[in-house]
C-alpha positions in Angstrom: 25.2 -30.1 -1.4 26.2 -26.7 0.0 24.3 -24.8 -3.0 21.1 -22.5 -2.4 18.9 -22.8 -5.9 15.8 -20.2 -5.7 13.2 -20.8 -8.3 10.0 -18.3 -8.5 6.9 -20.1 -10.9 3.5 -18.1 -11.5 1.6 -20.8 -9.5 4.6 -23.2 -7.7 6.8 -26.1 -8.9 4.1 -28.8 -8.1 0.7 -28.9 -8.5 -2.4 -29.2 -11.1 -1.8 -25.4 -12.6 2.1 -26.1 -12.5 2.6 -25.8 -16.3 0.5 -23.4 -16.7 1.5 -20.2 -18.1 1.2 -16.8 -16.0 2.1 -13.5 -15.7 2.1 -10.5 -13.1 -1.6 -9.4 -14.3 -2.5 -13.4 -14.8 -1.7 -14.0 -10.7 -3.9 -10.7 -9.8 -6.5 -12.0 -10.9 -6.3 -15.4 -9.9 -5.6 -14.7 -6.1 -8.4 -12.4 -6.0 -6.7 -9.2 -5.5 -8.5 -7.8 -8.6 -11.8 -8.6 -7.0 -10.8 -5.7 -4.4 -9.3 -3.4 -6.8 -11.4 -0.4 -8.3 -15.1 1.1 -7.4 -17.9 -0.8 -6.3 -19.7 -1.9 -9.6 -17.1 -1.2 -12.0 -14.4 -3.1 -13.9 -11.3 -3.9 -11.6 -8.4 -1.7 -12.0 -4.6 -2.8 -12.2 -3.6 -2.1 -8.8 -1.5 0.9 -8.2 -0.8 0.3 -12.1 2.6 -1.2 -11.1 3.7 -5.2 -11.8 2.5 -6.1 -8.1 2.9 -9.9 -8.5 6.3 -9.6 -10.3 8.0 -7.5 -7.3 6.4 -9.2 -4.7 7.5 -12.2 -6.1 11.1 -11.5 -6.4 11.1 -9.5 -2.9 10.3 -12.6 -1.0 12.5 -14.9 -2.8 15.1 -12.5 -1.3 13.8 -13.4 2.0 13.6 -16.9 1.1 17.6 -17.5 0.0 18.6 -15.5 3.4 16.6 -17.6 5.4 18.4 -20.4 3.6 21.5 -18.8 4.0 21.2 -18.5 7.8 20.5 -22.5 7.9 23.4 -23.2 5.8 25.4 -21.3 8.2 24.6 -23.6 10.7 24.2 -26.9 9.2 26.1 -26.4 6.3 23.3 -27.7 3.6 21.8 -26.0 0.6 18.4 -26.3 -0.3 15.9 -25.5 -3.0 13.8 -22.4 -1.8 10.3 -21.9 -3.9 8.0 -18.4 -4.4 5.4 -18.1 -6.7 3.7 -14.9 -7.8 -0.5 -16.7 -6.5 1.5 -17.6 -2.9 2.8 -14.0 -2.5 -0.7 -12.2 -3.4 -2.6 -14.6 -1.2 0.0 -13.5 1.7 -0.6 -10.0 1.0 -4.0 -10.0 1.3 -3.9 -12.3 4.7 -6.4 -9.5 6.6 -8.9 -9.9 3.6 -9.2 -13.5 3.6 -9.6 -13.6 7.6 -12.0 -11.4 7.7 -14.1 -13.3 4.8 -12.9 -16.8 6.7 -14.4 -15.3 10.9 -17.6 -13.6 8.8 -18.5 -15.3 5.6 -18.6 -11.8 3.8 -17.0 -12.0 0.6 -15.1 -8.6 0.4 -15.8 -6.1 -3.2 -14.0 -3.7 -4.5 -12.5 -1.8 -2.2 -12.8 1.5 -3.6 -11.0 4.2 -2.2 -12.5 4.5 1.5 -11.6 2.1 4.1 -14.8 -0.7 4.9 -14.9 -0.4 8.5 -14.0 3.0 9.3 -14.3 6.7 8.8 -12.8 8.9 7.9 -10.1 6.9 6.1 -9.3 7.1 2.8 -8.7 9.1 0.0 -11.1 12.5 0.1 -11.0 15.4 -2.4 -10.2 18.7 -1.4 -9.9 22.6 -2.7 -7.0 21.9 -5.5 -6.3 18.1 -5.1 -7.1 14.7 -2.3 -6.3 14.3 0.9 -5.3 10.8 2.7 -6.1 9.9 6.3 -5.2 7.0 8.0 -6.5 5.6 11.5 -6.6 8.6 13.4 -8.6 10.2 16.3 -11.8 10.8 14.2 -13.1 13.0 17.3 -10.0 15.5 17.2 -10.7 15.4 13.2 -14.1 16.2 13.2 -13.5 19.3 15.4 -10.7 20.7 13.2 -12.8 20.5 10.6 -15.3 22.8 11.4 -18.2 19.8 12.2 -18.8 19.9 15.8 -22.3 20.3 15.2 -22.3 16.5 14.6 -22.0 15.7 17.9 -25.1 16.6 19.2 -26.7 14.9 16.1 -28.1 10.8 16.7 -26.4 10.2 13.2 -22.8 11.1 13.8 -22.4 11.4 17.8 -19.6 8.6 17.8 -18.0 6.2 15.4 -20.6 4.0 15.3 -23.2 6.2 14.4 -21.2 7.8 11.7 -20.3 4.4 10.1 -24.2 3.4 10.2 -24.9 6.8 8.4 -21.6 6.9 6.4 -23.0 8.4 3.1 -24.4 11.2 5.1 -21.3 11.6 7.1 -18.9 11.7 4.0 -21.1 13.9 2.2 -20.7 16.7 4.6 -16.9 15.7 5.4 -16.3 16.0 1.8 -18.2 19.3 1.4 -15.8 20.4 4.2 -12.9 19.9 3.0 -13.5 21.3 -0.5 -13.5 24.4 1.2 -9.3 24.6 1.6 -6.4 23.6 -0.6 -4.7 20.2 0.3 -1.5 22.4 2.0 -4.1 24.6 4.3 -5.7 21.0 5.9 -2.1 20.0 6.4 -1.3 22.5 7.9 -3.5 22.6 10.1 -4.3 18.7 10.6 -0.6 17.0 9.8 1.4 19.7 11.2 -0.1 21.6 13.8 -2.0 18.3 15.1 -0.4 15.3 14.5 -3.1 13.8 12.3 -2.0 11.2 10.6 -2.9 12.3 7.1 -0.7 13.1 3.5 -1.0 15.0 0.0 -1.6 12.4 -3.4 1.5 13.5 -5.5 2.3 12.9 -9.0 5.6 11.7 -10.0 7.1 15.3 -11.2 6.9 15.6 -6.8 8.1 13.0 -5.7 11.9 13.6 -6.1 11.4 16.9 -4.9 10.1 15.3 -1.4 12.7 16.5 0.7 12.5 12.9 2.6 13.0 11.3 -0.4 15.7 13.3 -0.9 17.1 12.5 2.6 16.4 8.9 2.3 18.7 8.9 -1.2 15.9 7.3 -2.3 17.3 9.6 -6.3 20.0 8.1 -7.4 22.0 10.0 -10.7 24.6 7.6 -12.6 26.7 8.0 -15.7 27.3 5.8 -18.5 29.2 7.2 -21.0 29.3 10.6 -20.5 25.4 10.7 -20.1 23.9 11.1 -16.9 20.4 9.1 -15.6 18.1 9.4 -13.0 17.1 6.0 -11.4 15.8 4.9 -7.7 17.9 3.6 -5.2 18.7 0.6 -3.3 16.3 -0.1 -0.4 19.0 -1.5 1.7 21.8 1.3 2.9 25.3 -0.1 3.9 26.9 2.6 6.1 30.6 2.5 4.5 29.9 0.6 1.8 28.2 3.0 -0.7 29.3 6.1 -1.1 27.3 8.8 0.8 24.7 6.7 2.5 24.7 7.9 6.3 
């Protein structure tokens, strides 16, 4: 009675595509996340390249058991705690769907700009991209170079510059071409508190000196050979060896 079984199914334990036979790329699909994934008018793209359903399936069974786990401690009962890989893509695309259930506009592919907002996204630069989040478009615009815009009809707020967006981007893009990715940081990031980053391949990113911080690099050996491999999320102080 006391026992916690987890189960995670492509489409759920029940139901008329129960049986049915799925995979990580099988549930992309299905959900709709491939809908948003890639350029407008173009094939979609595997998101991020990585098995999305497959770890987003496991990581919320996690949450699942513990939730079970704090019941049991109180009631003393096990359960049977369900994910499936469709469930946990529909979750993670909750903002999407709202936005197509309060407008009736079915979302496309996403692309790499943000729908409603600008600049956010992914821009090219000198030697390499450029991300910005939600940030004070204003105080961007002005470190940039492009205070002219202002006094232009077309970009004098964020309105105007979303109902002339190609325009805008075209000259924020020509902009930024004009320095290396490290010279806008510098300048935006560190000197301004932009929120924006650098797009790094994988021979960076264990060089990040955060990721290094965050122990994120793990080295092991097994048999006299030593391999690289990443890290646990979750950091017990005391319990693994040099955590903080």
């Amino acid at each position: 009675p006391g026992i916690i079984r987890s189960n995670i199914s492509g489409y759920g334990e029940t139901g008329p595509s129960s049986l049915l036979p799925s995979y990580d790329i099988i549930a992309c699909g299905q959900s709709g996340l491939l809908s948003l994934s890639g350029e407008p008018g173009r094939s979609p793209v595997v998101p991020g390249g990585i098995a999305l359903a497959d770890m987003l399936g496991g990581t919320m069974s996690s949450f699942n058991v513990l939730a079970a786990l704090v019941k049991r401690n109180k009631d003393g009962i096990g359960m049977s705690v369900q994910s499936n890989l469709l469930d946990c893509l529909l979750l993670f695309q909750q903002v999407m769907f709202q936005m197509y259930f309060s407008l009736n506009k079915v979302p496309g592919p996403q692309g790499n700009r943000h729908p409603i907002m600008t600049p956010y996204g992914i821009y090219p630069t000198k030697d390499g991209h450029i991300t910005f989040g939600p940030s004070d478009s204003d105080k961007i615009i002005r470190l940039v170079g492009l205070e002219w815009m202002f006094a232009d009809e077309r970009f004098k707020d964020t309105m105007s510059r979303m109902g002339h967006r190609a325009e805008f981007e075209k000259y924020f893009e020509e902009t930024l071409r004009q320095k290396t990715t490290r010279e806008w940081l510098a300048l935006l990031r560190d000197e301004n508190d932009i929120a924006c980053g650098d797009v790094v391949d994988y021979p960076r990113v264990p060089e990040d000196p955060q990721v290094k911080h965050n122990q994120m690099i793990l080295e092991m050996e097994l048999n006299g050979e030593k391999y690289k491999t990443i890290g646990p999320l979750f950091k017990m102080p005391g319990i693994i060896e040099g955590t903080p």
